[in-house]
C-alpha positions as CSV (number, residue, x, y, z in Angstrom):
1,X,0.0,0.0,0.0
2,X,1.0,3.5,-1.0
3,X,2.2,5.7,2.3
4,X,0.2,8.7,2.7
5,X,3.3,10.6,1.4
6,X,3.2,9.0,-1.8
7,X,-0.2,9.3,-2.2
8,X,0.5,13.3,-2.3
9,X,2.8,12.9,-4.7
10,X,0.6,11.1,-6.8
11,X,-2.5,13.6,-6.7
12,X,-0.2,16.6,-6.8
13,X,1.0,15.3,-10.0
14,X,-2.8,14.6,-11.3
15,X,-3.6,18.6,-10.4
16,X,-0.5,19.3,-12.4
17,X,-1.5,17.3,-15.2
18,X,-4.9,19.3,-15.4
19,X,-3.2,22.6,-14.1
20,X,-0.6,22.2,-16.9
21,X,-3.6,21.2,-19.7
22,X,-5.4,24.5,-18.9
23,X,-1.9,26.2,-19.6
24,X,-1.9,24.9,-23.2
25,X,-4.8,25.7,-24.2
26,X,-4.5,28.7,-22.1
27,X,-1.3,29.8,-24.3
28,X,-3.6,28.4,-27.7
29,X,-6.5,31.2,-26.6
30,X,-3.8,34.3,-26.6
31,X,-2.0,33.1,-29.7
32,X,-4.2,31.0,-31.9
33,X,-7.6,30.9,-31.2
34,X,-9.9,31.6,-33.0
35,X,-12.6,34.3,-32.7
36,X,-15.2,32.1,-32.5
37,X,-14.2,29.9,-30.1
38,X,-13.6,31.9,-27.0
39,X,-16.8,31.3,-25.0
40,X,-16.3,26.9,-25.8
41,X,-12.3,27.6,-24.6
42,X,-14.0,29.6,-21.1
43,X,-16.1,26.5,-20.7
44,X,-13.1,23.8,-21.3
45,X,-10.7,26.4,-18.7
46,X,-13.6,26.3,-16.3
47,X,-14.4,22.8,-16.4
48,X,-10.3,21.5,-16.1
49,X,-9.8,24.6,-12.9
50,X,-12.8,23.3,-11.3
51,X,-12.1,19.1,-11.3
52,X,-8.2,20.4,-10.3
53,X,-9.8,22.0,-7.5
54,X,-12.1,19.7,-6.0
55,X,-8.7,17.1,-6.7
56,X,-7.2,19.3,-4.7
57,X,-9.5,20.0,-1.6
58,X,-10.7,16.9,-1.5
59,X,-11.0,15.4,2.7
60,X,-8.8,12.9,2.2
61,X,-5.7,14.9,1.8
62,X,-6.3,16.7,5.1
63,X,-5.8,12.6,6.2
64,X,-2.8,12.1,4.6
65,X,-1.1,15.4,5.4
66,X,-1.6,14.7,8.9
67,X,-0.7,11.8,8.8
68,X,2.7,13.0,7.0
69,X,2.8,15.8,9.8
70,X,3.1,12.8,13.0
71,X,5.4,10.8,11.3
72,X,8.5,10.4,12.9
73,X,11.2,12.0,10.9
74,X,14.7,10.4,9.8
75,X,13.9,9.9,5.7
76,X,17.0,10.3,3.8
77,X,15.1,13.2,1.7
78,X,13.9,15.0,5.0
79,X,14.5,18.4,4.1
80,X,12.7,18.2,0.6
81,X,10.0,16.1,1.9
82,X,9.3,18.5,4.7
83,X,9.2,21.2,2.3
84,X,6.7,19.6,0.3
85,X,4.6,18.5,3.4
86,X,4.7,22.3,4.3
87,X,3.7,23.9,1.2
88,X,1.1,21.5,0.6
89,X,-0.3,22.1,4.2
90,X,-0.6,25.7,3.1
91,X,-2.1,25.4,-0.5
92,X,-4.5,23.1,1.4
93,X,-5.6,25.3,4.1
94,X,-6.0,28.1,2.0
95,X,-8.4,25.9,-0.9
96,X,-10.7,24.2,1.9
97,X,-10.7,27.8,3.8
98,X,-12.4,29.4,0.8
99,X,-16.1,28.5,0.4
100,X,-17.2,27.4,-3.4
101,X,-19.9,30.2,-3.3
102,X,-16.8,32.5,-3.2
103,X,-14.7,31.0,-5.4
104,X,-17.7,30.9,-8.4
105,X,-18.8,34.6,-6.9
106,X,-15.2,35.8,-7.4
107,X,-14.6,34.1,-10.7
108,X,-18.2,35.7,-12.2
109,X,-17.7,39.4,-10.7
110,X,-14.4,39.6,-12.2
111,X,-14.8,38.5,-15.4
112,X,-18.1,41.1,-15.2
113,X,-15.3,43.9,-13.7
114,X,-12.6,43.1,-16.4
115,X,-15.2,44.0,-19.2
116,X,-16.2,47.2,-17.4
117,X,-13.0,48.2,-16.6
118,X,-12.3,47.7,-20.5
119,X,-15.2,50.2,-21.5
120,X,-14.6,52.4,-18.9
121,X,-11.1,52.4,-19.6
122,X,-11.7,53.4,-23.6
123,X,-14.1,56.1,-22.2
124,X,-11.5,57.3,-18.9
125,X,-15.0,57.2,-16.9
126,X,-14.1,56.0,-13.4
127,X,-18.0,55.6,-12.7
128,X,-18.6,53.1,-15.1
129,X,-16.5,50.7,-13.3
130,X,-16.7,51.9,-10.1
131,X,-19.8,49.9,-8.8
132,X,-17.8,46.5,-10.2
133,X,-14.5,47.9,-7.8
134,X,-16.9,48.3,-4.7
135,X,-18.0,44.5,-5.1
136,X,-14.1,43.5,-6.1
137,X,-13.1,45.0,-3.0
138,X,-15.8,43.5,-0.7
139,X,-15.6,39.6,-2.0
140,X,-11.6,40.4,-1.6
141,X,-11.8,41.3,1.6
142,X,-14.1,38.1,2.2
143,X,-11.5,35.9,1.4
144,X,-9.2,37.8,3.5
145,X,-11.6,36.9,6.7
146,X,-11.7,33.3,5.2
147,X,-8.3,32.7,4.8
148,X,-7.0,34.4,8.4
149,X,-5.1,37.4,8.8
150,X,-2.8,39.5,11.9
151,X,-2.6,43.5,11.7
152,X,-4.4,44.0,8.4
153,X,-6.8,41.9,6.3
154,X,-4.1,43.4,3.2
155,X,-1.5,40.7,4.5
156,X,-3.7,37.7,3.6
157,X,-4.2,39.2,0.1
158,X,-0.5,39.9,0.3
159,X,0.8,36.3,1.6
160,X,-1.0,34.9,-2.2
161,X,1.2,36.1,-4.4
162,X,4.7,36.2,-2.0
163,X,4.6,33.8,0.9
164,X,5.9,35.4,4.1
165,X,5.4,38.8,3.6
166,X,3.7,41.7,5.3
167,X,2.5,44.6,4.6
168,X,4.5,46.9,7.4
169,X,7.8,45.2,6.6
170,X,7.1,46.6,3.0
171,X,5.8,50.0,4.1
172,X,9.5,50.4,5.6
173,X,11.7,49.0,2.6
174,X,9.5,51.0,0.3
175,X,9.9,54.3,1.9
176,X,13.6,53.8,2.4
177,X,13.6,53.0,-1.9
178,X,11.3,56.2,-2.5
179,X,14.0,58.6,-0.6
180,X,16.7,57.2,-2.7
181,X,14.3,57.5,-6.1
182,X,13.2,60.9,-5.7
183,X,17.2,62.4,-4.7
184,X,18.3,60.1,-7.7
185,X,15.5,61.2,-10.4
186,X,16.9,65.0,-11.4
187,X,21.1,63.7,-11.6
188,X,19.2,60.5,-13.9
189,X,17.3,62.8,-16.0
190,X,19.9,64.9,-16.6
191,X,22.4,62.3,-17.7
192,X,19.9,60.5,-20.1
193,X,18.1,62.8,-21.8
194,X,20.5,64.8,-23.3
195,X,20.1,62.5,-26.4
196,X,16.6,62.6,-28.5
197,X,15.0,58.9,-28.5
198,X,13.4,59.5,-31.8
199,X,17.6,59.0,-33.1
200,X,16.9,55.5,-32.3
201,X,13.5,55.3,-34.9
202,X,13.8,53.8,-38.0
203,X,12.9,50.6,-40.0
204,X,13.3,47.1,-37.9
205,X,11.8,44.4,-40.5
206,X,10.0,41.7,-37.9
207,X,12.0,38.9,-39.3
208,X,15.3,40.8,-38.7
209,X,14.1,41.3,-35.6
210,X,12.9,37.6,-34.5
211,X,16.4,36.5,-35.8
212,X,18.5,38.9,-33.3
213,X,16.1,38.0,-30.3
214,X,16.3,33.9,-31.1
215,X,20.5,34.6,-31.2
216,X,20.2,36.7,-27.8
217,X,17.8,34.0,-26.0
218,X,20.0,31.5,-26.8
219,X,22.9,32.9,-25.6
220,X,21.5,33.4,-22.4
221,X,20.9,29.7,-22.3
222,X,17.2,29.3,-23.2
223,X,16.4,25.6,-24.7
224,X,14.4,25.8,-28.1
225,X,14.2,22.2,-28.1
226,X,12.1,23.1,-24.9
227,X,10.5,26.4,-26.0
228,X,9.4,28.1,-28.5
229,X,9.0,32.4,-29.3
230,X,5.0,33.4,-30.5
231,X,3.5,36.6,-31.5
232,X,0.6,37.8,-29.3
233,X,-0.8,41.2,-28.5
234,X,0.5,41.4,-24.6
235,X,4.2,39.3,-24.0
236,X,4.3,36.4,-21.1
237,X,6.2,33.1,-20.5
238,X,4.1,30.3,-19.8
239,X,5.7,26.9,-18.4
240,X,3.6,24.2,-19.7
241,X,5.8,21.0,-17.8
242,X,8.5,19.8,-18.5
243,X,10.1,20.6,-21.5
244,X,8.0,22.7,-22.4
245,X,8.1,26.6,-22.3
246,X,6.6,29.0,-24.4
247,X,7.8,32.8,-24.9
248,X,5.5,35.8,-26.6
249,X,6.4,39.0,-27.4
250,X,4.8,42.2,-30.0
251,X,6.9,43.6,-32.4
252,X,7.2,47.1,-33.7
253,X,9.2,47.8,-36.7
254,X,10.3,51.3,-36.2
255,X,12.1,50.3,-32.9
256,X,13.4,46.6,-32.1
257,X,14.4,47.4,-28.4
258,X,10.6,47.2,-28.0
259,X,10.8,43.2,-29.0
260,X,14.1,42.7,-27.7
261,X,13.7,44.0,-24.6
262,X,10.2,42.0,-23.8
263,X,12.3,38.6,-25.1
264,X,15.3,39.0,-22.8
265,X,12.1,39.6,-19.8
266,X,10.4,37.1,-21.1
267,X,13.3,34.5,-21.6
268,X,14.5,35.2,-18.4
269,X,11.0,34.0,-16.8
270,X,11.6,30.9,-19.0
271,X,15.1,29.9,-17.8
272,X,13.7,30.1,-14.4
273,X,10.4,27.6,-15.5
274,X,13.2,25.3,-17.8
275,X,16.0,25.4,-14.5
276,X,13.1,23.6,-12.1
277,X,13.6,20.3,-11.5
278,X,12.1,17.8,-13.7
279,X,12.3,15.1,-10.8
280,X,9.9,17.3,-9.2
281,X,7.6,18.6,-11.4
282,X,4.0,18.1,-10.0
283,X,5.2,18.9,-6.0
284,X,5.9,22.3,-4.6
285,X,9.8,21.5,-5.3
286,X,9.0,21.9,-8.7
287,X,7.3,24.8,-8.8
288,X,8.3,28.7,-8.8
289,X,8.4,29.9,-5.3
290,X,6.8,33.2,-5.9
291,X,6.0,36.5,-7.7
292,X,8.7,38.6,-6.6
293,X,11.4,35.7,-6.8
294,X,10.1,35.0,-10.7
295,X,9.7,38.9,-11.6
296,X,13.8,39.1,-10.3
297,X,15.2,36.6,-12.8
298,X,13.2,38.3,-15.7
299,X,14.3,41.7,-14.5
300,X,18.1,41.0,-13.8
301,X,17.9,39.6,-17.4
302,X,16.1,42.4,-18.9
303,X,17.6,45.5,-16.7
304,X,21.3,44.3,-15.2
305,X,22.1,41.8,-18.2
306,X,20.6,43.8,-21.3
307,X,20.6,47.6,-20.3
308,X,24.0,47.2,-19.2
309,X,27.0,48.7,-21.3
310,X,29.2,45.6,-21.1
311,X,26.5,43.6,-22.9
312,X,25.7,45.9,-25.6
313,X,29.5,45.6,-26.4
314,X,29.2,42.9,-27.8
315,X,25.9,42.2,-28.9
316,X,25.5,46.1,-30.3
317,X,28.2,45.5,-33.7
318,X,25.8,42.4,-34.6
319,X,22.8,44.6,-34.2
320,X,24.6,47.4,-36.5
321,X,24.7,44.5,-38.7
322,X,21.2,43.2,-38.9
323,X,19.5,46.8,-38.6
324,X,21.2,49.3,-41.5
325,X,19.2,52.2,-39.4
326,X,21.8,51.8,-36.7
327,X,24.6,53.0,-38.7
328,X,22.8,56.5,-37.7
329,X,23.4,56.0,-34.0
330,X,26.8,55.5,-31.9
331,X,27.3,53.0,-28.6
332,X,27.0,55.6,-26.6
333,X,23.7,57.5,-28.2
334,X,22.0,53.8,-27.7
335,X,23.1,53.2,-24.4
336,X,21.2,56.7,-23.2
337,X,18.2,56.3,-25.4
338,X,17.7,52.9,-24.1
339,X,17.9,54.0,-20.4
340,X,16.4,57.5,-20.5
341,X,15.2,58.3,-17.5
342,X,11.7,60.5,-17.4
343,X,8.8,60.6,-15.8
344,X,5.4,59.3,-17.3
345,X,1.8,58.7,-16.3
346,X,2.2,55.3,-17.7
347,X,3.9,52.1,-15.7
348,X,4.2,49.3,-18.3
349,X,6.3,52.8,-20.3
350,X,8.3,54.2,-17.2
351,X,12.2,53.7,-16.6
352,X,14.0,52.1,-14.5
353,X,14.2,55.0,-11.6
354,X,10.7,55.7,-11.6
355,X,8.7,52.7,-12.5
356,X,9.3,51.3,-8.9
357,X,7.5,54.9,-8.0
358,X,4.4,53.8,-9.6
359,X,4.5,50.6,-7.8
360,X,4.5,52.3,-4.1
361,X,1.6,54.5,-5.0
362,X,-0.7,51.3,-5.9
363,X,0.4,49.8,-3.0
364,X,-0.1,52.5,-0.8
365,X,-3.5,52.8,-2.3
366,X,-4.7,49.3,-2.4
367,X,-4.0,48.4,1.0
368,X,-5.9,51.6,2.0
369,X,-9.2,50.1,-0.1
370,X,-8.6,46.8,1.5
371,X,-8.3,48.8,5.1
372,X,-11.4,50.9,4.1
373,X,-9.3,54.0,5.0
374,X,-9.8,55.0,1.0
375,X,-12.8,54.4,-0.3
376,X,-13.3,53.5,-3.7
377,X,-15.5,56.6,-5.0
378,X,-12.0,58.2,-4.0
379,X,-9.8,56.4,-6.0
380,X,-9.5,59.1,-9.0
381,X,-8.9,62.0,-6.7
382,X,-6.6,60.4,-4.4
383,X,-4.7,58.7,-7.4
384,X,-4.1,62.3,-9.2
385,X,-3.0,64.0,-6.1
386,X,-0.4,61.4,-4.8
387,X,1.1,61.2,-8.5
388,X,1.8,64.6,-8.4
389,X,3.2,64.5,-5.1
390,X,5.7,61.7,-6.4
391,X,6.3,62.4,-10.4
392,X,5.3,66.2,-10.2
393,X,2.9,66.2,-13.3
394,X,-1.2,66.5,-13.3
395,X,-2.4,63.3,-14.4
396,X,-4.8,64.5,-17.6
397,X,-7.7,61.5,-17.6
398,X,-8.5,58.5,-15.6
399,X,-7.4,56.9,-18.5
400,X,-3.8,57.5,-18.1
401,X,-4.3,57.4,-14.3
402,X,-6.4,55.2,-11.8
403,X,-8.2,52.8,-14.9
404,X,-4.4,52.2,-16.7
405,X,-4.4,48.3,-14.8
406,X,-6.2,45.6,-15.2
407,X,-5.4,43.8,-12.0
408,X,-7.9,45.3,-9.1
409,X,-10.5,43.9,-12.1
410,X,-9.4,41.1,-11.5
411,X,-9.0,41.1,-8.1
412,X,-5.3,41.2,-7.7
413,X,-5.3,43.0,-5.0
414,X,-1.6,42.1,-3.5
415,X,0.1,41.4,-6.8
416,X,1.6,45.0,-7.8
417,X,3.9,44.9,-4.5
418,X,6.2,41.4,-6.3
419,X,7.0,44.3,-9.1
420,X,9.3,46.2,-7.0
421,X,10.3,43.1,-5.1
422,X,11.5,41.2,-8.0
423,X,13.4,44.6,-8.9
424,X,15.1,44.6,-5.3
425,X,16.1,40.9,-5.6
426,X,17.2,41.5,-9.2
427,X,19.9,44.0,-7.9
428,X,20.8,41.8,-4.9
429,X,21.1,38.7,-6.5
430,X,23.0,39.9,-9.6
431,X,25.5,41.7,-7.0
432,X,25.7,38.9,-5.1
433,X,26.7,36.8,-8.2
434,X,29.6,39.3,-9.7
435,X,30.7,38.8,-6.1
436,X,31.0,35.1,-6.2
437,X,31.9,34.6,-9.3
438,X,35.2,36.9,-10.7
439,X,35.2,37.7,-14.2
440,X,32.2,37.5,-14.5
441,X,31.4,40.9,-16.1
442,X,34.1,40.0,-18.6
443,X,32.5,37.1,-19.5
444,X,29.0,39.1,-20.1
445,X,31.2,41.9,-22.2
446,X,32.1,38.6,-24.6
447,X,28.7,37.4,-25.0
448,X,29.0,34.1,-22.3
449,X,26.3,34.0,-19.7
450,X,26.6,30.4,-18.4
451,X,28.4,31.3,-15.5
452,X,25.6,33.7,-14.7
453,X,22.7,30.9,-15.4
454,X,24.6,28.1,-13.7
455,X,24.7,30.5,-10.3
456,X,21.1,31.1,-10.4
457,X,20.4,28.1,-11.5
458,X,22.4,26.9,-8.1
459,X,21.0,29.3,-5.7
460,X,17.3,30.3,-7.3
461,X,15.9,27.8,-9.4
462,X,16.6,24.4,-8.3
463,X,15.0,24.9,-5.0
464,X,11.5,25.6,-6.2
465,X,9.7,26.4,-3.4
466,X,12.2,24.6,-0.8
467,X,12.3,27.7,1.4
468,X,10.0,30.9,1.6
469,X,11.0,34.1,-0.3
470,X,12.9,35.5,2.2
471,X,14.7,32.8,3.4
472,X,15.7,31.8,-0.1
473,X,17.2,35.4,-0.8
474,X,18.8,34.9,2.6
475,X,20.2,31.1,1.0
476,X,21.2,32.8,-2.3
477,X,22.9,36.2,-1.0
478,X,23.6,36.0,2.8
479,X,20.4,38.5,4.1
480,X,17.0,39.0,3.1
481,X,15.6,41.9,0.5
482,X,16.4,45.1,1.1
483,X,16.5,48.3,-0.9
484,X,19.6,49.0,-0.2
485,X,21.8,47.1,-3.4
486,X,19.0,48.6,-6.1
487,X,20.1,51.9,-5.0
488,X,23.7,51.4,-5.5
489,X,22.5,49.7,-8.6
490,X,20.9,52.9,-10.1
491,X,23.8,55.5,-8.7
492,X,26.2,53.9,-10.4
493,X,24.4,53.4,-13.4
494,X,23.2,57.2,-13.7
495,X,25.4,59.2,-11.4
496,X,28.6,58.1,-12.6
């Protein structure tokens, strides 16, 4: 007879099997799909999350995990099957705590939000999707109360998307990162705007440009016999199982930074998914440990890899090569138009000094909606006034303001926080590895970034979700996140 370990194993590996299904044909429906058969792919999506969830809260793994709990320990894989023990303890508790009227209530409403937050959106008219906020906000903070929370029903939201987190340790490391952002921003703007960005504009045929990504991505170790690049409106990674990863990205053909930029992001997502372990695919050890752990491997890629000068020094004579326009624009005119620092009212367009800006005022304000301190009616005028306290302009509709995200349609309330926290890590893991590892900037100025991968690969990725975010930065780079190695980060790169 199977012990009551093994029998996890063997139904965390059936969830996966459905999970990673939905995936697919979750990956077909933004690439593929066609028109017509959106509302049979919502019914097929529904039907494979619901039978993975009742799989999944079903009594009898409440049995076996107790069971697992009392057991006397002494395996020779203790430590990984502890870790598995205690992260399916937690995805259980968190399933059985929510009841199925929720989960179908939550599921309907947003859906219902997301297309009035599209509409109102097109028309920047707050009202229109204000009543669906009001009941986004109310089932959130029911599953808050469901779920459990200390000091603020915001942590429960919070603890979702990065395990082990709070809300006042964040509201301490982000105002010691908004002091250093707003004494950085006028020496940044000043050193990167003194060339025009419309230099850089020219003509970037697609297939010139899917040829100079595919050469980048594999460089930085990405595995097309595992994954594959498609065209789709919005970019993401998706990791289907093993051996199988799948990158998007949007092209524009009057600048190929735009495509390049959202592959090495993108890619660097998918090294993460393609450096779990296969062995473990289906248990937590095989699986991502969080949001702000898998947003710091696509941003050290995208940011400290490919906005860096020492990569661009060797990657920046093939470009000249593929795209004629670039005969037009010296090393150094590149290097500044592609980290120009100003301020905008958009996030997915802001730079590297501000962007994290935009992140602390959604945070600020969605824990205040969850609090009840804000309330939504609010939102518009409260948005506007603390974007000009931060970024100094007057925000000119709700459009480029408070309606700009989707995610508080969707009911992601916790999510924007990872942003900035997979920027933090970025800097303090890629310090940490020039650290360990000399030469390693050489090897980056030549075009080699195995060193690099093998590193993370060590210290990130092969522990899927082995330790909690903060004790895994802790593992990888001797303390948890702090603001304080971005900040040198970003002085270096704009003051010197």
């Amino acid at each position: 007879m199977p012990t009551p370990y093994e029998k996890l194993i063997a139904r965390s590996r059936e969830i996966a099997l459905i999970s990673s299904t939905g995936s697919v044909i979750g990956w077909d429906q933004e690439t593929y799909l066609p028109a017509k058969g959106v509302a049979y792919r919502a019914e097929q999506l529904s039907y494979l999350a619901g039978h993975a969830h009742k799989l999944g809260t079903a009594p009898e793994i409440g049995d076996w995990l107790l069971a697992c709990e009392t057991e006397q320990s002494g395996w020779p894989d203790e430590d990984e099957r502890r870790g598995n023990i205690r992260e399916w303890r937690r995805d259980y508790d968190r399933a059985t705590k929510t009841p199925p009227d929720l989960v179908t209530e939550m599921a309907r409403v947003s859906a219902l939000a997301r297309e009035a937050w599209t509409e109102a959106r097109k028309k920047s008219d707050f009202p229109t999707f204000l009543p669906w906020l009001e009941k986004i906000i109310a089932l959130s903070k029911r599953q808050a109360d469901c779920w459990g929370w200390e000091k603020t029903p915001y942590n429960a939201l919070l603890n979702a998307y990065e395990p082990g987190s709070n809300a006042a340790d964040l509201k301490v490391l982000f105002a010691d990162l908004r002091q250093t952002l707003v004494a950085l921003l006028p020496a940044a703007q000043q050193k990167t705007q003194k060339i025009n960005p419309a230099k850089l504009h020219g003509h970037y045929p697609v297939e010139a440009q899917q040829r100079f990504n595919h050469k980048v991505a594999t460089a930085m170790g990405f595995d097309f016999d595992a994954g594959r690049i498609d065209t789709t409106t919005h970019p993401f990674c998706s990791g289907m199982g093993p051996s199988d990863c799948r990158l998007t990205t949007r092209y524009d053909e009057t600048d190929f930074t735009s495509s390049l930029f959202g592959i090495m992001h993108e890619a660097g997502h998918g090294l993460y998914e393609q450096g779990l372990r296969d062995e473990a695919y289906g248990t937590p050890l095989g699986e991502s440990v969080s949001l702000g752990i898998h947003e710091s491997q696509s941003r050290l890629w995208e940011n400290q890899v490919g906005r860096s000068r020492i990569f661009w020094e060797h990657w920046y004579p093939l470009a000249r090569e593929v795209f004629s326009h670039l005969k037009y624009v010296t090393l150094d005119e590149f290097w500044m138009i592609i980290n120009r620092v100003e301020p905008t009212f958009i996030r997915t367009e802001s730079d590297e000094v501000t962007y994290n800006l935009h992140i602390i005022l959604r945070f600020e304000m969605e824990q205040a909606l969850i609090e009840g301190t804000l309330k939504p009616v609010d939102v518009p005028g409260a948005w506007n006034t603390r974007f000009k306290e931060l970024f100094g302009l007057d925000v000119p509709s709700d459009t480029s303001g408070c309606l700009q995200d989707i995610h508080w349609s969707m009911g992601g309330f916790g999510y924007f926080p990872t942003y900035t926290l997979g920027n933090l890590n970025a800097a303090q893991l890629y310090r940490t590895a020039l650290a360990k590892n000399k030469g390693l900037e050489a090897e980056i100025a030549n075009g080699r970034y195995g060193t690099l991968l093998d590193w993370l690969r060590q210290n990130v990725h092969t522990h899927g979700r082995r330790y909690v975010p903060k004790d895994l930065m802790r593992h990888a780079t001797g303390e948890p996140t702090n603001a304080k190695y971005f900040g040198e980060y970003l002085k270096a790169k704009f003051t010197t």
